[in-house]
N, C-alpha and C positions, 0 to 999 in steps of 0.2 A: 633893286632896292633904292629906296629916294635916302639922299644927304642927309637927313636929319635920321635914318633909321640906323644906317651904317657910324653915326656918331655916337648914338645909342650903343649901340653894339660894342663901338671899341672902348665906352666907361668902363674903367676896370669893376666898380661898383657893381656893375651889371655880370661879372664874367663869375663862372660854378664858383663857387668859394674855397673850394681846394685847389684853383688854378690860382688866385690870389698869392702874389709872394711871400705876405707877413703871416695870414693864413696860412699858407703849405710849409712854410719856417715854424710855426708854432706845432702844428700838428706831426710833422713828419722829419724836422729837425733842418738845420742849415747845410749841412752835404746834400739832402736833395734837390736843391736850389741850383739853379745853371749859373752862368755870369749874369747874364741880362736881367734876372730874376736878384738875384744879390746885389745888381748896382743898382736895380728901382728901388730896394729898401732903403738904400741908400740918398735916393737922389728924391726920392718920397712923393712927388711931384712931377707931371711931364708938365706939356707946353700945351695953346690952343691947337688941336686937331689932333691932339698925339698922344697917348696916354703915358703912363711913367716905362712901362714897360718896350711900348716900341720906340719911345726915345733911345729905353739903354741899349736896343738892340740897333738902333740907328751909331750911335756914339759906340759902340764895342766895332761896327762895320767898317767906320770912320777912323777910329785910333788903329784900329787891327786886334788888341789884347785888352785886359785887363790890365796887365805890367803897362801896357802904353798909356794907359790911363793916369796909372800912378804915380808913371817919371815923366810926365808931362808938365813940361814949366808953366809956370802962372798964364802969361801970356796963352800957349797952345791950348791951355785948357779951357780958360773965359773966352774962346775967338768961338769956342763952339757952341750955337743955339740948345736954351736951355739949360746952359749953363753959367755961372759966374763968382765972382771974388768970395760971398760968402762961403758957396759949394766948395771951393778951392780950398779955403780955409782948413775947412770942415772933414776936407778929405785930410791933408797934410795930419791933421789933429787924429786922425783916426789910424793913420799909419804910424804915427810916432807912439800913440798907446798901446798899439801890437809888437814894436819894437820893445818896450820896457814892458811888456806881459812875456815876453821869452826871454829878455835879458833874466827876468827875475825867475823863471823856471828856472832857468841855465843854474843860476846861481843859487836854486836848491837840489840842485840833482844828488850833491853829497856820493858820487862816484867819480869813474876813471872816465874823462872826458874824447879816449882817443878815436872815438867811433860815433858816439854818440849822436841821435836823431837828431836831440833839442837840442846841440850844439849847431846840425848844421842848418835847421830852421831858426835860428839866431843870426847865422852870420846870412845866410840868403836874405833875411828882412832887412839886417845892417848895409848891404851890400850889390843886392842882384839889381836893381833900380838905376846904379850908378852909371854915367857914361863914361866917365875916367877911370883908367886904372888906379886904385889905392890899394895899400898894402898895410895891412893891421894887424895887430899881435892880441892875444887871450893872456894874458896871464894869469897863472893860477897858483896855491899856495902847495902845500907835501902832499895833502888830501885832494889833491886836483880841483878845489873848487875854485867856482872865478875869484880874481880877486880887481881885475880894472879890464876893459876893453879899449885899445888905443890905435885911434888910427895914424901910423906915422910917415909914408910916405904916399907921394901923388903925381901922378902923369904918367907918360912910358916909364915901364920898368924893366930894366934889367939888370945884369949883377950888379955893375957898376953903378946903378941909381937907389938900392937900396944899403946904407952903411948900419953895418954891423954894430960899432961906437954906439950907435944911438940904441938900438934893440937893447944893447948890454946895461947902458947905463938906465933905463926905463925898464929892465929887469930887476937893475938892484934897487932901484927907488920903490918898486911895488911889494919887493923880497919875495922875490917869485921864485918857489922851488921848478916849477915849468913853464911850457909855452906850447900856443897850438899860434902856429902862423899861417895868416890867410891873405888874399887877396885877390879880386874880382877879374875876369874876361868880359870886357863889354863887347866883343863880337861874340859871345854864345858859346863859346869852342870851350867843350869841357875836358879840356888836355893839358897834362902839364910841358913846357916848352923846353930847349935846352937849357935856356937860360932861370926857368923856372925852379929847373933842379940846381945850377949855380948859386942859384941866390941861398936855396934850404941848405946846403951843403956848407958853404960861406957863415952861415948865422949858427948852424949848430955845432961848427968848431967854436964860432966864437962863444958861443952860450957855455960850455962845456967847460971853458977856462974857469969860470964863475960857479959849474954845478948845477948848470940851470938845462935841462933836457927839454928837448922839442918832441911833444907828443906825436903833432901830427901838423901838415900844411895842407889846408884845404882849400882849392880854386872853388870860387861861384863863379857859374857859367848861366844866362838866364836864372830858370831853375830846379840846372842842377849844381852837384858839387862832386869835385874830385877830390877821393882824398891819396894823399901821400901814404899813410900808415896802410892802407887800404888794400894801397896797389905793390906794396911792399919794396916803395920807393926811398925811404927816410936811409939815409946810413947809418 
């Protein structure tokens, strides 16, 4: 096949129309779509010799993931061809409206938050991206619905780097009848640690002074989540 047919070929324009990503999204719905078929809608555009599609599957080979995509700082993300500051932009901006479209589910659920799916697709989107350990609190009101999400500690965490004093007093500020406590595993390990269970133990004596009950503590590990109520760890 000569250069100029083989270029023909890889126009997307050219390829069945059900192979098309916007195409097979429209007809057949967004789950049937792989990665590399989801970040060409995305990325809307390839480059000269490359159409949008084996760009994204160049850049998903390149990054490793998806997720590496999307916790990729400014920098890593414009070094790579075919990409740059707008795209960047545009990604950030598309992550943060999926963050406040599950905050805002969360906070119609109108039930008991201690298991809940769309709780823990809220905190995975708040959360799994992150490469530092933080530690954030849900609180919620008698009806368990949310009522603020606070992130209040950051870096290693163990007993001693997360204070009780602060959870207590950011409990009475929001008049929080409860609490779902969470915070992230950037090596992927979806297990709670010794010290894991120290810290939950530490905060729901302290909660407890006040009335204020810890539903559940839920680790984001990539994405998964552990939960404490779950595994029948909470005291």
């Amino acid at each position: 096949m000569t250069k100029e047919v083989l270029l023909k070929a890889s126009l997307l324009k050219n390829w069945p129309e059900l192979e098309r990503p916007r195409e097979k999204l429209l007809n057949l719905g967004s789950a049937s779509l792989s990665d590399a078929e989801l970040l060409a809608i995305f990325l809307r555009t390839g480059v000269q010799g490359c159409n949008v599609v084996e760009l994204s599957r160049e850049l998903l080979t390149s990054f490793g993931s998806l997720a590496a995509i999307f916790s990729a700082s400014e920098q890593e993300f414009c070094a790579k061809h075919g990409l740059g500051v707008a795209k960047f932009v545009q990604l950030q901006a598309c992550l943060e409206m999926s963050k406040r479209y599950l905050a805002e589910q969360l906070q119609q659920q109108g039930c008991t938050l201690t298991s809940s799916q769309a709780t823990k697709d809220y905190l995975l989107s708040e959360l799994r991206f992150e490469k530092r350990e933080i530690f954030a609190v849900l609180f919620l009101d008698n009806q368990h619905q949310v009522l603020a999400f606070e992130r209040l500690f950051f870096g290693t965490l163990d007993a001693a780097a997360v204070y009780p004093r602060v959870v207590v007093e950011q409990a009475l500020k929001q008049h929080a009848a409860a609490v779902i406590l969470t915070h992230n595993h950037p090596s992927g390990v979806a297990e709670a640690s010794i010290a894991d269970k120290q810290i939950t133990n530490r905060l729901s004596q302290a909660l407890a002074l006040i009335d204020v009950r810890v539903l559940d503590h839920i680790i984001v590990a990539a994405n998964q989540c552990y939960s404490f109520a779950e595994h029948n760890d909470l005291s």
